[in-house]
C-alpha angles and dihedrals in degrees: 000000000000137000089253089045096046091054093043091056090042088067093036085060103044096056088049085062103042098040099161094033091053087049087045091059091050096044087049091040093054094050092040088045095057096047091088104028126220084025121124087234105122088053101046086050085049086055091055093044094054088047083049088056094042090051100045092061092048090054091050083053092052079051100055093042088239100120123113118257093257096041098092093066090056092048085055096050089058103040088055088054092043090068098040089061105041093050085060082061106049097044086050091059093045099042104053098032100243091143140042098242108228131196103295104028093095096053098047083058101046083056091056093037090056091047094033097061104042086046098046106025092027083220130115109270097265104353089175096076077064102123089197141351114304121232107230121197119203121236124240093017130236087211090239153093085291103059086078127058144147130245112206112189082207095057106093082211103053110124129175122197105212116233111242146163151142134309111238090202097044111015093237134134117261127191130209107239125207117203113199097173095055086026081231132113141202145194107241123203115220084214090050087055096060099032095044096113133084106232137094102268088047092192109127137326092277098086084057089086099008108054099035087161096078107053092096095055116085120259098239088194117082115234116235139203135261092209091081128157116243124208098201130020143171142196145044137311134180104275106237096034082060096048087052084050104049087040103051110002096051098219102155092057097125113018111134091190149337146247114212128189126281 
């Protein structure tokens, strides 16, 4: 079997074992991608939906302790692009007012705001609300002059690698969130994003308003919280905000061990 075949039958695979959820992405894809006419949306929803299946099963596997020792890296490659491409989605819909925004859809795109910039812009979300220059602290550290150092808005070369890991309870990637506007931050789970609703196709926050039909039917997927604990994470964050985390917040419960920067 080829590259070409072995993918095809990945996919193949994913949308036998996830039936209702595969149906679900056509159905979405069909009321987002007539929103704006004579647009290649549907298809491009349908494509997010087919990366949401693949990537379900890979987290199960992560789960069940059955990946491959590499696969993690792949997951993680699609998962990045996963949220990438269904941001698009959502701040098309809000900006130009192709939806009614119900409770929940907000915070579902402040989620993806806070991963997709950091992943995409390697930059803090928003960095421009920054009042001065933000102390950041390496972890893990290298226990010298380079653990600290100092990321300016204004400086053309700032860069911040976003902390991330694994779900022990999914097997999904979560990111760690700043969030420079509330001066909080948060870990956020890939397979939160697409179950947090409560209705029956529990993909993502857009059949909240679009498939109306549905609330009454029960949501067979558990939702499942995006206060999960990693097990591995890597990255910066600012100093003192980590040491309140860690502090209060207990982020680091469960973490086995940790990437740094290079």
């Amino acid at each position: 079997m080829n590259i070409s075949q072995q993918i095809e039958a990945a996919f193949t695979d994913a949308r036998a074992r996830y039936p209702e959820l595969a149906l679900a992405w056509v159905e979405i894809s069909y009321r987002v991608g007539s929103l704006p006419p004579n647009s290649a949306l549907s298809a491009t929803t349908q494509r997010d939906g087919s990366i949401d299946l693949l990537l379900r099963c890979m987290e199960d596997e992560q789960v069940q302790r059955v990946a491959g020792e590499f696969a993690f890296q792949y997951q993680k490659m699609l998962s990045d692009y996963w949220i990438g491409s269904v941001y698009e989605i959502f701040r098309l819909l809000r900006d130009r007012k192709l939806a009614d925004v119900p409770l929940g859809f907000s915070e579902v795109l402040a989620d993806l705001e806070l991963i997709r910039m950091p992943l995409e812009k390697h930059e803090l979300p928003k960095d421009r609300k920054l009042e001065a220059p933000l102390e950041m602290i390496r972890n893990p550290p290298k226990n010298d002059s380079t653990d600290i150092y100092v990321y300016d808005p204004k400086d053309n070369r700032r860069a911040h690698i976003m902390g991330f890991g694994v779900s022990t309870k999914t097997g999904s990637v979560i990111w760690h969130g700043i969030d420079i506007a509330s001066k909080s931050d948060r870990w956020i789970e890939r397979r939160d994003l697409a179950d947090r609703s409560p209705l029956y196709l529990g993909t993502m926050a857009l059949v909240l308003w679009l498939i109306p039909l549905r609330a009454k039917q029960r949501n067979p997927f558990e939702a499942h919280s995006a206060a999960t604990r990693p097990i591995e994470n890597s990255g910066t964050a600012p100093r003192r905000l980590r040491q309140q985390c860690a502090r209060a917040k207990g982020l680091r419960e469960g973490v086995t061990h940790q990437f740094g920067m290079e």
